[in-house]
ROKOLNU-960558 format. One record per residue (C-alpha): residue in three letters; x, y, z. Coordinates in steps of 0.02 Angstrom, whole numbers, padded with zeros to 5 digits, always signed. Layout:
N
alaXYZ...
# end
This chain:
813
unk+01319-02522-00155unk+01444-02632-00029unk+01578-02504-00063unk+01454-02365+00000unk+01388-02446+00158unk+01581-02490+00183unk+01626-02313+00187unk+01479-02282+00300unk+01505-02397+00412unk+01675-02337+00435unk+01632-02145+00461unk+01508-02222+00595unk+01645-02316+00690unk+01786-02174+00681unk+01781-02078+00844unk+01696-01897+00859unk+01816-01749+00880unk+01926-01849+00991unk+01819-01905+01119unk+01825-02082+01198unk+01799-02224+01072unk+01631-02271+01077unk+01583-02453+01082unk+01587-02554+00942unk+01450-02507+00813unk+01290-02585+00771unk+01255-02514+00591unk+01100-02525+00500unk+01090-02480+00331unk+00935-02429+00248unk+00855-02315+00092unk+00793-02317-00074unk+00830-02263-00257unk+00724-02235-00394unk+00751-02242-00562unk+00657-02215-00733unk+00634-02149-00913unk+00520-01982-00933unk+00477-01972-01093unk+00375-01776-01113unk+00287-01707-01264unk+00273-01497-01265unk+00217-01484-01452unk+00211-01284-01410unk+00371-01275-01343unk+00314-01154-01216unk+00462-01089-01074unk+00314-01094-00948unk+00307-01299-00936unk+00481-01307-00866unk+00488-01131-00795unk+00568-01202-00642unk+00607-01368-00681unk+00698-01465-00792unk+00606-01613-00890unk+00685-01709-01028unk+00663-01874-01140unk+00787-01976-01043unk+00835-02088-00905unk+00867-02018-00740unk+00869-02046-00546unk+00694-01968-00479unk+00730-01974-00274unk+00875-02085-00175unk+00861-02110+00019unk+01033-02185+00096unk+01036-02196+00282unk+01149-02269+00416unk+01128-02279+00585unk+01248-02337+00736unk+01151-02389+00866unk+01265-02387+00992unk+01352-02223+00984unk+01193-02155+00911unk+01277-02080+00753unk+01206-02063+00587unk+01263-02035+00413unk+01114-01984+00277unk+01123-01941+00105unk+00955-01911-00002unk+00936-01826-00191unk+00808-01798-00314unk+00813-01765-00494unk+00993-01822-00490unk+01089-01766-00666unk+00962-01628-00695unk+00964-01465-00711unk+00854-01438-00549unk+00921-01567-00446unk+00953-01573-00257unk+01054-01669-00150unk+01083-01675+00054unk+01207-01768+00145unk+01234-01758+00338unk+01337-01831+00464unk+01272-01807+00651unk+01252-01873+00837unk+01094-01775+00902unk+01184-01679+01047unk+01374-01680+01001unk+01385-01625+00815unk+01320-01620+00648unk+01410-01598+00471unk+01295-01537+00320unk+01319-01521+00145unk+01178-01476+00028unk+01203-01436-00147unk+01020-01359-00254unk+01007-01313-00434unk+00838-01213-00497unk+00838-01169-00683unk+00721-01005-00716unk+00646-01032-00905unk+00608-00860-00969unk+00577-00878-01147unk+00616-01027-01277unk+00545-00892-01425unk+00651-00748-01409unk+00733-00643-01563unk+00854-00516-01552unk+00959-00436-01698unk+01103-00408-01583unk+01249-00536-01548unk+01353-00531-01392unk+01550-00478-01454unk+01606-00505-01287unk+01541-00526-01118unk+01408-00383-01085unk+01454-00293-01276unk+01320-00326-01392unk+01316-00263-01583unk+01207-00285-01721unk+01265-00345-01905unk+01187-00181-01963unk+01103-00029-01945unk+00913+00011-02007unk+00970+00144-02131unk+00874+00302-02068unk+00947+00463-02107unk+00849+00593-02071unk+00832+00659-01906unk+00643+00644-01895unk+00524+00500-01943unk+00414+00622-01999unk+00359+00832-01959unk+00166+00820-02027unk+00022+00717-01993unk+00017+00540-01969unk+00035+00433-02115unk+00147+00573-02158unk+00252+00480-02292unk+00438+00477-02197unk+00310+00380-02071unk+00275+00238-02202unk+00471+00238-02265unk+00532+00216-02113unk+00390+00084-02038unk+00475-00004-02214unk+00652+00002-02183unk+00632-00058-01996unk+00517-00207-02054unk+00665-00256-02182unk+00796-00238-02044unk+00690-00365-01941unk+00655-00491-02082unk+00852-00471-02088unk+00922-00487-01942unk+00817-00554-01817unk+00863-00714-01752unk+00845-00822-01573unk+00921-00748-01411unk+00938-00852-01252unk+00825-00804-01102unk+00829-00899-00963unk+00960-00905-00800unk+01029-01054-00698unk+01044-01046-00509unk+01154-01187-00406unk+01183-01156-00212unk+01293-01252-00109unk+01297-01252+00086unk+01433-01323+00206unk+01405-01305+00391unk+01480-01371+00555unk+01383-01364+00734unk+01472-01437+00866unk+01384-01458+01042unk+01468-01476+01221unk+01374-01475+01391unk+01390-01301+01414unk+01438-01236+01218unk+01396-01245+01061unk+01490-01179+00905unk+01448-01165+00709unk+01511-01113+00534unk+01425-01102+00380unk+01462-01050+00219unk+01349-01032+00065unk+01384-01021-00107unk+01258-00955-00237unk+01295-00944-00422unk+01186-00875-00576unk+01218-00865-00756unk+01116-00862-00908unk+01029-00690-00983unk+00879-00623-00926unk+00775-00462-00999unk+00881-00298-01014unk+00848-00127-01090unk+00964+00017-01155unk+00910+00200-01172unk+01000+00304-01301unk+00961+00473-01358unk+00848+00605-01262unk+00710+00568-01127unk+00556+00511-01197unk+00447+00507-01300unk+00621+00529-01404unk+00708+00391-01340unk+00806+00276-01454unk+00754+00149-01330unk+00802-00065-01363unk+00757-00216-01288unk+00880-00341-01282unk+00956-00483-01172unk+01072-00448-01007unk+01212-00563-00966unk+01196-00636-00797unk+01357-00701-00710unk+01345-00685-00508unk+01415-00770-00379unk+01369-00743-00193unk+01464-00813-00041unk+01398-00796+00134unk+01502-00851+00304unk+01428-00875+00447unk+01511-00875+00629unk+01412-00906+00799unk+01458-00978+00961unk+01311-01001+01101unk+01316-01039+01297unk+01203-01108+01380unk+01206-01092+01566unk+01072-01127+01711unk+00933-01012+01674unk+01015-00908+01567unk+01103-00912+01348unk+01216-00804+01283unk+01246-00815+01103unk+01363-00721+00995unk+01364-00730+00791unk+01456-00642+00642unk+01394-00644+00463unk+01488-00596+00289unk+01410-00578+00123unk+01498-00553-00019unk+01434-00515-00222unk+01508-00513-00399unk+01462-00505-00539unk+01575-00545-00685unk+01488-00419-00795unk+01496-00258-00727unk+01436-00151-00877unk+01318-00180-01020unk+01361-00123-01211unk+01264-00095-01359unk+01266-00010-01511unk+01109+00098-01581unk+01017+00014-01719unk+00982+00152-01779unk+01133+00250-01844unk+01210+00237-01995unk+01372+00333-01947unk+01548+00241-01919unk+01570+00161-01730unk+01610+00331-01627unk+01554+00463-01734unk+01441+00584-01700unk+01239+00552-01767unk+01119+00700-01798unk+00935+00659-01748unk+00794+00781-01679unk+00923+00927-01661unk+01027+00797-01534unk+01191+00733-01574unk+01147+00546-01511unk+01275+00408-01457unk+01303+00258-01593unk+01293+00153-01452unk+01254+00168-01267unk+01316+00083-01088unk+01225+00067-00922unk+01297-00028-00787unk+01241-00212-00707unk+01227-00242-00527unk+01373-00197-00440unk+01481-00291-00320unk+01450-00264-00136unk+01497-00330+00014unk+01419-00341+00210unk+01462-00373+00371unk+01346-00403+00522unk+01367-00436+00709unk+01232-00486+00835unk+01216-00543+01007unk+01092-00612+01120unk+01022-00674+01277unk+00916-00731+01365unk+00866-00770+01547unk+00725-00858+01640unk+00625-00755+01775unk+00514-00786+01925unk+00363-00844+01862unk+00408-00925+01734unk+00459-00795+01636unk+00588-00768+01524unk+00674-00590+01451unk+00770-00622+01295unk+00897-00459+01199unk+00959-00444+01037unk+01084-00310+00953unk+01152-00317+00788unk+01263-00194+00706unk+01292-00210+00500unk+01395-00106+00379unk+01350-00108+00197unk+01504-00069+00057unk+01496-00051-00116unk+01632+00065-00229unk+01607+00024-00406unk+01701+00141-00532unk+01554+00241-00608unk+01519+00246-00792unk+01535+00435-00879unk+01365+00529-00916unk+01354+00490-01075unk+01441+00363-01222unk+01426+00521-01320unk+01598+00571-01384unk+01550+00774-01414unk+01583+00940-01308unk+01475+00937-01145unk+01466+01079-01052unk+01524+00962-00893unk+01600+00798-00937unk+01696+00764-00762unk+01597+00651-00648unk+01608+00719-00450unk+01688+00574-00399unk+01760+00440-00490unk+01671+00286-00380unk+01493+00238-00292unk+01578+00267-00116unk+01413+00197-00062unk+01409+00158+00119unk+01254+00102+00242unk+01259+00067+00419unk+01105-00047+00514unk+01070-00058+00677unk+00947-00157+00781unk+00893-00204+00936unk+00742-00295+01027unk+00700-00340+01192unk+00560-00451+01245unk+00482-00519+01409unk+00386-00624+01434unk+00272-00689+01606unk+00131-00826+01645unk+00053-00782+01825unk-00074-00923+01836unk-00182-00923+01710unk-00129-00768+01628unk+00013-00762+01490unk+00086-00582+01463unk+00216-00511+01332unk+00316-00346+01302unk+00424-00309+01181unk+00532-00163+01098unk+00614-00159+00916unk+00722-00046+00839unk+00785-00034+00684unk+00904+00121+00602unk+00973+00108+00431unk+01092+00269+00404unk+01148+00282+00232unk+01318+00367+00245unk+01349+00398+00044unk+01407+00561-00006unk+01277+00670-00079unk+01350+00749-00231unk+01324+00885-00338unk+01283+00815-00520unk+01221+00868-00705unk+01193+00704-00803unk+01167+00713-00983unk+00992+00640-00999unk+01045+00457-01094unk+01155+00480-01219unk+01110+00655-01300unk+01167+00833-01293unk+01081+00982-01375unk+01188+01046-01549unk+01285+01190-01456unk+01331+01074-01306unk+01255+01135-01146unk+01133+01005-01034unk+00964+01080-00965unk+00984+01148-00786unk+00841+01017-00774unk+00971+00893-00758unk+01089+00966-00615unk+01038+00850-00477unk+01099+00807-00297unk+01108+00634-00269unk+00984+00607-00098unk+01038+00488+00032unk+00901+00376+00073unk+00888+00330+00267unk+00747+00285+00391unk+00727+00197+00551unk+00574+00101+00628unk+00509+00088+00824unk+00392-00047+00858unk+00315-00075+01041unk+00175-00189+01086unk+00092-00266+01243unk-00003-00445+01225unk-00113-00508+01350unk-00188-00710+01332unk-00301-00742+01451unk-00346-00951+01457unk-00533-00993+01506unk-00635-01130+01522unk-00668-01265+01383unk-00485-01258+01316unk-00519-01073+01275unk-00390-00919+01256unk-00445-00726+01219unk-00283-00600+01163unk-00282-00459+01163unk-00130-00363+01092unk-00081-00160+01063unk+00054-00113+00950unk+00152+00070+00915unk+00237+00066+00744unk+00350+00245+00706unk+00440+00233+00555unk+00549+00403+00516unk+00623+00452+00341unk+00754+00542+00270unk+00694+00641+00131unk+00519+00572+00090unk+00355+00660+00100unk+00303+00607+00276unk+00341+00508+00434unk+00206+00395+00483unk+00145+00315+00657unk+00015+00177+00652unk-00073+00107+00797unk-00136-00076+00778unk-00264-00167+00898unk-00281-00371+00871unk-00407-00480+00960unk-00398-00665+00959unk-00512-00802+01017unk-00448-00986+01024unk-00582-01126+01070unk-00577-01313+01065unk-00754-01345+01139unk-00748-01525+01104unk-00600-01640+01046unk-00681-01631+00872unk-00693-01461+00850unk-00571-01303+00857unk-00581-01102+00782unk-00507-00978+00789unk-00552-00787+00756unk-00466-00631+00721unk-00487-00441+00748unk-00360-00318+00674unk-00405-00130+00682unk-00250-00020+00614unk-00223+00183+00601unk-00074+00249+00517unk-00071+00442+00525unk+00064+00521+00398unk+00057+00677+00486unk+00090+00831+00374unk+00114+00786+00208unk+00276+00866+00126unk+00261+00894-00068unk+00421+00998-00071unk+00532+00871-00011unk+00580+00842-00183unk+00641+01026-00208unk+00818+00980-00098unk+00853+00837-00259unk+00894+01007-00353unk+01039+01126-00339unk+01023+01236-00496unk+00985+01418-00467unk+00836+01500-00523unk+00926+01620-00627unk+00956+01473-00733unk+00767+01415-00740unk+00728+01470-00913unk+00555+01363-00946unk+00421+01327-00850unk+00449+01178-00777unk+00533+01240-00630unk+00524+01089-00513unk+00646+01151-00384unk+00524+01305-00363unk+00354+01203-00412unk+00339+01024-00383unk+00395+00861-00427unk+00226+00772-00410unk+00060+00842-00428unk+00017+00920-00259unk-00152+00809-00228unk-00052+00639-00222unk-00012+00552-00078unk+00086+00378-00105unk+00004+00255-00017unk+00162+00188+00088unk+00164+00367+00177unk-00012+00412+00164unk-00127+00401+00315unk-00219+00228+00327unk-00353+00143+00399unk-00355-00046+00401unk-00498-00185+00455unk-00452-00365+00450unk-00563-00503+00509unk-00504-00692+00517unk-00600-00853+00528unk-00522-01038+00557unk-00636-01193+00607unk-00558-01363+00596unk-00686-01514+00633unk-00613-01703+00645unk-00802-01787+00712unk-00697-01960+00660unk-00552-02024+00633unk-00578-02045+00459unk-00664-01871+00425unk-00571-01706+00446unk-00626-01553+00395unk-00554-01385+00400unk-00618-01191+00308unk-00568-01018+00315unk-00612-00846+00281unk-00475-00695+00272unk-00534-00531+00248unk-00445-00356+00255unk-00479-00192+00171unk-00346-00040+00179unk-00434+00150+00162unk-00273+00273+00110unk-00403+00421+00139unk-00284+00584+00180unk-00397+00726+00191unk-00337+00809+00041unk-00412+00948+00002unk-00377+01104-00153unk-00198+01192-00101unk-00094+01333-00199unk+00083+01254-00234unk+00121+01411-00312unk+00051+01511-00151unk+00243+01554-00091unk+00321+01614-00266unk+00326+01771-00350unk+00242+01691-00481unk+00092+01774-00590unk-00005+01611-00549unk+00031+01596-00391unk-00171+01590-00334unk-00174+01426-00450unk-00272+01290-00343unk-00277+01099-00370unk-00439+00992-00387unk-00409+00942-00209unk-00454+00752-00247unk-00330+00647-00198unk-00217+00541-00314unk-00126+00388-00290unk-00184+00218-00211unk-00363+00274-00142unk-00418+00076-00087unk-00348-00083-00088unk-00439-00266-00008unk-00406-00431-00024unk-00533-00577+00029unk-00494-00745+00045unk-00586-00917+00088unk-00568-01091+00063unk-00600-01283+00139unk-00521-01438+00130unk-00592-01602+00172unk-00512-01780+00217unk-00595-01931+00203unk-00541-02119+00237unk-00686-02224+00201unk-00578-02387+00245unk-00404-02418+00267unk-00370-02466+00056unk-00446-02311+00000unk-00405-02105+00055unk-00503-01946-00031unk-00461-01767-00025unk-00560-01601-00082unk-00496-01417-00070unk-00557-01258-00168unk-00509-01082-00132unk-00547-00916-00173unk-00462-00746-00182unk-00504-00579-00227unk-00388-00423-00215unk-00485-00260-00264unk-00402-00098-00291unk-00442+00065-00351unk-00318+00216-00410unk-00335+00402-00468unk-00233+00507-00546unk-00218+00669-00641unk-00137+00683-00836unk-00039+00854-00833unk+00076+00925-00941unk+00241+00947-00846unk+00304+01086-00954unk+00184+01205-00910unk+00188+01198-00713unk+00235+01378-00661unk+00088+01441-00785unk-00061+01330-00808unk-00172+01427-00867unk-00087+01469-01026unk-00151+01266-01092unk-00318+01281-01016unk-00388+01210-01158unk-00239+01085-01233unk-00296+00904-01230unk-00145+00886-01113unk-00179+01023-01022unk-00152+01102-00841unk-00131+01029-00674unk-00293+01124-00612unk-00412+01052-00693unk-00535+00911-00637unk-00575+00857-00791unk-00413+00784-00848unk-00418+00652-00674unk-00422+00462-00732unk-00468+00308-00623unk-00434+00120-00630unk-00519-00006-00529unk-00446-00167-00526unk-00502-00330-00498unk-00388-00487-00465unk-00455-00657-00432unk-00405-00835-00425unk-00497-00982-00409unk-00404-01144-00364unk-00444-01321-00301unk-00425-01482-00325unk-00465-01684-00271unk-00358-01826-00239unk-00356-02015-00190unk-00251-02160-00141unk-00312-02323-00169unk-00243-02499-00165unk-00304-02574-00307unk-00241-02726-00270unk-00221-02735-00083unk-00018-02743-00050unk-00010-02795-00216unk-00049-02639-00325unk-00090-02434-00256unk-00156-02332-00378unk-00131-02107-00333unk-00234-01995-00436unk-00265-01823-00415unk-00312-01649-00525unk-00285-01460-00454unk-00339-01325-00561unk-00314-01126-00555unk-00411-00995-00630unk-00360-00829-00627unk-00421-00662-00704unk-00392-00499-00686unk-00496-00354-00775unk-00484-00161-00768unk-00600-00018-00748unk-00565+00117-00831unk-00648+00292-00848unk-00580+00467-00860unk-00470+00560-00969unk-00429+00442-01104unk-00601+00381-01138unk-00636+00553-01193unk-00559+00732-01192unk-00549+00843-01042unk-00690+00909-01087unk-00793+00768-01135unk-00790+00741-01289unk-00727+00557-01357unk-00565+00537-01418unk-00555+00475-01590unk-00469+00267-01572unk-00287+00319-01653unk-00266+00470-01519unk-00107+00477-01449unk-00207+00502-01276unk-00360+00386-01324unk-00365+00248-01213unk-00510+00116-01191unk-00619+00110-01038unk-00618-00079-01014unk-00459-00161-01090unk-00478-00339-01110unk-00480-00452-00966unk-00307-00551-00929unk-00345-00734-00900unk-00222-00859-00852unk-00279-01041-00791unk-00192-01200-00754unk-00247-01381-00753unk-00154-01518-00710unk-00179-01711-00704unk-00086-01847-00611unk-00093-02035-00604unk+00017-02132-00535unk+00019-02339-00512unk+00155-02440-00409unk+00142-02617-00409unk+00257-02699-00263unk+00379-02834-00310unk+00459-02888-00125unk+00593-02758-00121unk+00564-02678-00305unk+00423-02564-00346unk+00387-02551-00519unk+00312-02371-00549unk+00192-02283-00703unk+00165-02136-00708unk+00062-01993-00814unk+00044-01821-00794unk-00089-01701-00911unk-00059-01504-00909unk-00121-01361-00985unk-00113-01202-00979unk-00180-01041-01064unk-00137-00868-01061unk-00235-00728-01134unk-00140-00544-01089unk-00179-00405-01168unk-00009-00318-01104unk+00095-00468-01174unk-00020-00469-01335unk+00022-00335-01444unk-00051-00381-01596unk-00266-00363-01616unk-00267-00227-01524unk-00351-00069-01553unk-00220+00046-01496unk-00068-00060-01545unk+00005-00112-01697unk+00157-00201-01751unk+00284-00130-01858unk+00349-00290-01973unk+00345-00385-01860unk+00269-00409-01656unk+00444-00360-01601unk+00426-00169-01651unk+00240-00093-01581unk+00178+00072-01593unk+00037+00153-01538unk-00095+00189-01677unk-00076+00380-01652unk+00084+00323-01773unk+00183+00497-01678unk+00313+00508-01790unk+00433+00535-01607unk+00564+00387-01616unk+00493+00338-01443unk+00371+00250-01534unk+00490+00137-01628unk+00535+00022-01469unk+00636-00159-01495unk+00581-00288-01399unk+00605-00465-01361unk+00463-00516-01440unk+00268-00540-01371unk+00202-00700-01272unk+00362-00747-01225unk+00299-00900-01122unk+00134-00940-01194unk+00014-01065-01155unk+00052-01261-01179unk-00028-01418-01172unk+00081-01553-01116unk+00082-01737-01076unk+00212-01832-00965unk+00244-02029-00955unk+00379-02106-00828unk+00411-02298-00806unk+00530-02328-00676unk+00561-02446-00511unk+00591-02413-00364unk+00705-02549-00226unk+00721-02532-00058unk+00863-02610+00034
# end
C-alpha cells in the first residue's frame, strides 16, 4: 500500500503536458478494499444462476476504491474494481485535472452462461470443423413410404436412439466477453482534443445449426455448437472549438471486426458412405457433410461534424453531418459441399463485394421569447447499399436432384436492401402559473425503401402537461396520437428477387408470376398504423421522510390496412386468373402494452429506512394468418378440398392471441441495529411472469370443421400450455464497524422456476422424443427426415434454487 500511494503521489506532482510546474502538492490519499470468501451452493447446476456473472467457492476482492487528490494543482488519480480475479470483473483507473485533461483506462469482463447440460455427438477436429465418431447406420433413402408406424419408422426411431446412447456426450455453451477502453481528452481555453480506442473480444460457443440435404420438411437438419472467436477494435478521433457564442467540432470513427472462424464444418450423421462420396436419400444425392459460413469480417469508417451557435433570444441553432462507408469482401463459400455434376457450379463472383454508404444530417433551433420555449428540427438519414446485385441459382442446402439440374425455383437475384428516413417536428412549451408547462409537439416521419412492399409516412401529435402545484407534489401527463399510412401496398415487389423465365416454370408455384406471400398480408412494420398512448407520472414528498412516486403507461398500436378480397392472378393468362382471396388481413392485426407501478420511501427515524415498489406489465397481441399450400398457387382450385388446401379459402385462416405479463416488486430496509456499532440491509424482489396463447383456427380442426385427430401432422392445440417463469430473491446483509475495518456477512436466497412448453419437449401431446429429449418429432411420426432434428438438448438453463454466504471485511484508509 506505501508503494502505491508513492507512485501516486508522484504522477500527482509530475507536471501536465508541459505546462508550468504547479506548486508543490498537497496529496490526500483515500479508498477502500474489500475482501471475502463466497462460498455458493447450486445443487441443480442450472447456467441461469450465473448467466451473467461469475460466482465461485473462493476468496476474492468484492469492490476496491483508491483515490488521490492534489489539492493544489487540483489533479486526481482514481482507480476502483469489483469482482477482481473473476470472470466478470471490472476495473477503472483515471488520471485527470477537471479542465486541462483526463487519461482513462477501463477494462470489463461479462461471461454469458448458456447451458451447463448440453450433449452433442460431434467433436470439434479443428477450429469451426466438427465430426462425429460415427454415423447412425441408415441406408435406405426413406424412413418409411406407408403409414405411420410403418415399420422402417420403428427401425430407424431404434438405430438413432442407439447412436445417442452412443455418442452423446457434454458440449460447451457459453461465451466470454472482455472490453478494454483507452482514451485521452485534452482541454485548452479555446480547444479540446480526444482519442479513444476500444477493444472487444468474445470466445466460447454459442448455439449453431447446419442444413444438409433438400429444403424442408426433408432437411437433414443438426443442432450443434458454433465456435465464437471475435475481436472488435474501434478508434475514435475528435477535436472541438469552442469560441464566443459559437462550437465547432469535428470527429472520425473506425470500426474494425474478425472473426477467427470464418466458416463452420460438419459432417452428416446420417450417412454411412466414405468422407466425400456421394449418399443416395429421397431421390437426392446429399452432401456427407455440409458448411455455412460465420460472421464475416467488416470494417467502417465514419466522419461527422458539428456546430453550433447562440442566437438573439437566447437561442441556439446547432448542425450535424456525418458521412459512413460500410466494407465487407469475404471469399464466398460454393453452393453446395456436394461433390456431384450441377448444372451451374461457378459462383457469379468469387467475394461478398458488399458495400453501404450512410449519410445523415440534422439541424435544430431552438428559441425562448419570454415565457415561451420553441424548437425545430430536421433529420435525415440515407443508407444506400451499393452491393452488386447478381444473378444466382443456389443449390437448395446441400442436394441436387439424380440427373443434376437445380429447380428454376432457385435462380435468384440477390436484392440490395436500402432506405432513407425524413423526420421534421415543431415543439412549442408554453410555462404558466404554479410552476406549470403545456407542450405541444408535431412530428413528420417519411421513411422510403428499396424493394419492400410500401413506403410509409406517419404523423405523430404529443401533448404534455408538467405541474408542481405545491413543493410536495409534481405530475406529469402524456398524449401521443400517431398515423402511419403505407400508401399502396405492393405484393409484387418480391417478383424482381427472380430472374428465371417463364418458359422454364414447369410447376405451379410460379412465384415470379404469382406471389411470394399470400396477397391479404401486410407486415406490420409497413402496414398502415394507428397508435394511442397515454402517460401518467405523480411524485408526492409531503415530508422529508415520506416520498412517494406511481405511474401508469399505456399504448395500443391498430395495424388495420383496409384489406379487402383482390385477384393476384387478375393480370396472367392463367385459367384461374378470377381466383379471389378471403380479403381478411394477415399479419400483426394488434399489439398494446400497459404498464403501472409505485414506489414508496419511508424514514421513520434516522437508524431505520423502508422501501416498497410493485409493478405491472401487460403486452397483448393478436395475429392472423392463412395455411396454404405453396405448390399449388397458379391453380387453387385443383386442392379445394386437401387439408392443406388453397389460398382462397377462409376456412384454412388461424389466429393467436397472446398475452405477456410480468409482475415484479419488492421491499427493502436499512437499519442500524446497533447504532454506529452494527447496520443490518435486508431486502426481497420478486418477478412473475407468464405468458399464455390463444389459439383457434385451422389446426384445432380441419378446414372444414371437423377436429383433427391429436397425431395429425396439422393438428395443433387451441390453448398450449402457459409459459411461466418467476424469480425470487433474498438478501441480508450485516456490517459491524471496527474503527477503520468493517467486518461484513452476508446471505443471499434465489430461486427460480421455469415451466416452457417450447423448451419442454417431452409430456407433450404433439411431441415426442426419439431415445432420448435431444431427437423430437412430431406425433404425426412423417416418415420425412425433417422430422428427425438434433438438438442441443431441452431446458438448457432450467430452474435452480440457490443459496449464497460471504464473510469478508472491509478497511478504509
Amino acid at each position: 500500500m506505501k508503494r502505491i500511494i508513492a507512485i501516486a503521489a508522484a504522477l500527482l506532482a509530475a507536471p501536465a503536458f508541459a505546462q508550468t510546474p504547479p506548486p508543490a502538492p498537497t496529496v490526500r490519499v483515500t479508498g477502500s478494499i474489500t475482501t471475502g470468501v463466497e462460498q455458493v451452493d447450486n445443487s441443480s447446476g442450472s447456467s441461469k444462476l450465473t448467466e451473467y456473472r461469475d460466482l465461485r467457492d473462493e476468496f476474492f476482492v468484492p469492490t476496491f476504491v483508491f483515490r488521490a487528490a492534489d489539492s493544489g494543482s487540483r489533479t486526481y488519480f482514481d482507480v476502483s474494481g469489483s469482482n477482481v480475479s473473476r470472470a466478470d470483473q471490472s476495473i477503472a483507473a483515471e488520471l485527470s485535472r477537471p479542465g486541462a485533461f483526463s487519461i482513462q483506462a477501463l477494462w470489463n469482463e461479462t461471461p454469458h452462461n448458456y447451458s451447463f447440460k448440453a450433449v452433442s455427438p460431434y467433436i470439434e477436429r479443428a477450429p469451426g470443423v466438427f465430426a462425429v465418431p460415427a454415423t447412425v447406420p441408415i441406408t435406405f433413402k426413406r424412413l418409411a413410404t406407408g403409414a405411420a408406424d410403418a415399420p422402417g419408422v420403428v427401425a430407424s426411431d431404434q438405430l438413432v436412439a442407439d447412436f445417442q446412447a452412443a455418442y452423446l456426450k457434454p458440449a460447451p455453451l457459453g461465451v466470454d466477453s472482455r472490453a478494454g477502453r483507452f482514451a485521452v481528452d485534452w482541454r485548452g481555453d479555446a480547444l479540446a482534443l480526444a482519442v479513444a480506442y476500444d477493444r472487444l473480444e468474445k470466445n466460447g460457443y454459442k448455439w449453431g445449426f447446419g442444413p444438409i440435404g433438400d429444403r424442408p420438411p426433408r432437411t437433414l437438419n443438426i443442432q450443434l455448437t458454433e465456435p465464437v472467436d471475435y475481436r472488435t477494435g474501434n478508434l475514435t478521433l475528435a477535436a472541438e472549438h469552442q469560441g464566443r457564442g459559437f462550437q465547432l467540432r469535428g470527429e472520425y470513427a473506425f470500426s474494425d471486426f474478425a472473426n477467427g472462424v470464418d466458416t463452420l464444418r460438419w459432417q452428416n450423421v446420417y450417412t454411412t458412405a466414405a468422407p466425400g462420396a456421394d449418399f443416395d436419400v429421397w431421390d437426392r444425392l446429399v452432401a456427407t457433410s455440409g458448411a455455412r459460413p460465420l460472421p464475416p469480417d467488416n470494417s467502417a469508417h465514419t466522419v461527422t461534424g458539428s456546430a453550433g451557435v447562440d442566437t438573439p433570444a437566447d437561442g441556439r441553432f446547432s448542425a450535424m453531418v456525418s458521412y459512413g462507408r460500410l466494407l465487407q469482401d469475404a471469399t464466398l463459400l460454393p453452393y453446395s459441399t456436394f461433390p456431384g455434376a450441377l448444372a451451374v457450379s461457378a459462383l457469379p463472383r468469387a467475394s461478398a463485394a458488399a458495400e453501404m454508404t450512410t449519410r445523415h444530417l440534422s439541424a435544430d433551433y431552438v428559441v425562448n421569447p419570454g415565457r415561451l420555449n420553441l424548437r425545430a428540427y430536421y433529420r435525415w438519414y440515407d443508407l444506400d447499399n451499393d452491393t452488386p446485385a447478381d444473378r444466382w441459382q443456389y443449390v437448395t442446402s446441400d442436394t441436387s436432384n439424380l440427373d443434376g439440374s437445380v429447380t428454376f425455383l432457385n435462380k435468384r437475384v440477390s436484392i440490395g436492401h436500402a432506405w432513407d428516413r425524413n423526420q421534421a417536428g415543431l415543439d412549442a412549451t408554453v410555462r404558466l402559473p404554479r410552476r406549470s408547462s403545456l407542450g405541444l409537439s408535431y412530428e413528420r416521419e417519411a421513411i422510403g425503401r428499396a424493394f419492400r412492399e410500401a413506403d410509409t409516412t406517419e404523423h405523430v401529435l404529443r401533448v404534455t402537461l408538467r405541474s408542481r402545484p405545491a413543493g410536495w407534489l409534481s405530475t406529469r401527463a402524456r398524449v401521443v396520437v400517431g398515423a402511419r399510412d403505407g400508401g399502396e401496398y405492393n405484393n409484387e415487389v418480391t417478383h424482381a428477387s427472380y430472374w428465371y423465365t417463364q418458359a422454364e416454370a414447369t410447376g405451379f408455384n410460379n412465384p415470379a408470376l404469382t406471389f411470394d406471400n399470400h396477397p391479404d398480408m401486410r407486415r406490420y412494420d409497413v402496414s398502415d398504423r394507428a397508435r394511442r398512448q397515454v402517460d401518467f407520472t405523480v411524485n408526492l414528498t409531503p415530508r422529508d421522510a415520506v416520498a412517494l412516486s406511481a405511474f401508469v403507461r399505456y399504448r395500443k398500436d391498430d395495424f388495420d390496412s383496409d384489406v379487402g378480397p383482390s385477384q393476384p392472378l387478375a393480370d396472367t393468362a392463367l385459367a384461374e386468373a378470377a381466383a379471389t382471396t378471403p380479403g381478411d388481413q394477415l399479419g400483426r392485426l394488434e399489439d398494446s402494452r400497459l404498464r403501472y407501478g409505485l414506489e414508496l420511501y419511508v424514514e421513520p427515524n434516522p437508524r431505520a429506512t423502508f422501501t416498497v415498489f410493485v409493478n405491472y406489465d401487460l403486452g397483448a397481441s393478436f395475429i392472423r394468418s392463412l395455411e396454404f399450400n405453396e405448390n399449388n398457387k397458379a391453380n387453387p382450385s385443383t386442392i379445394a378440398t386437401a387439408a392443406l388446401g388453397p389460398w382462397t379459402r377462409r376456412g384454412s385462416q388461424w389466429s393467436a392471441d397472446t398475452d405477456d405479463r410480468t409482475w415484479s416488486g419488492g421491499l427493502g430496509t436499512t437499519l442500524q441495529v446497533v447504532p454506529d456499532r452494527a447496520t443490518l440491509m435486508a431486502d426481497y424482489t420478486m418477478s412473475l411472469a407468464a405468458i399464455d396463447i390463444l389459439y383457434a383456427g385451422f389446426g384445432v380442426t380441419n378446414w372444414d370443421g371437423t377436429p383433427f385427430p391429436p397425431n395429425h401432422e396439422f393438428a395443433f392445440p387451441s390453448n398450449p400450455p402457459d409459459i411461466a417463469e418467476d424469480l425470487h430473491v433474498v438478501n441480508l446483509r450485516l456490517e459491524v464497524p471496527v474503527r477503520q475495518l468493517a467486518v461484513i456477512l452476508g446471505y443471499t436466497f434465489e430461486k427460480y422456476t421455469l415451466v416452457d412448453w417450447q423448451q419442454q419437449g417431452t409430456g407433450l401431446s404433439w411431441v415426442e422424443p426419439v431415445g432420448a429429449d435431444t431427437l423430437l418429432r412430431d406425433t404425426s411420426r412423417s416418415h420425412q427426415w425433417g422430422n428427425r432434428l438434433f438438438n442441443l438438448g431441452t431446458y438448457l438453463a432450467p430452474g435452480y434454487t440457490a443459496h449464497i454466504g460471504f464473510v469478508g471485511v472491509r478497511y478504509r484508509f
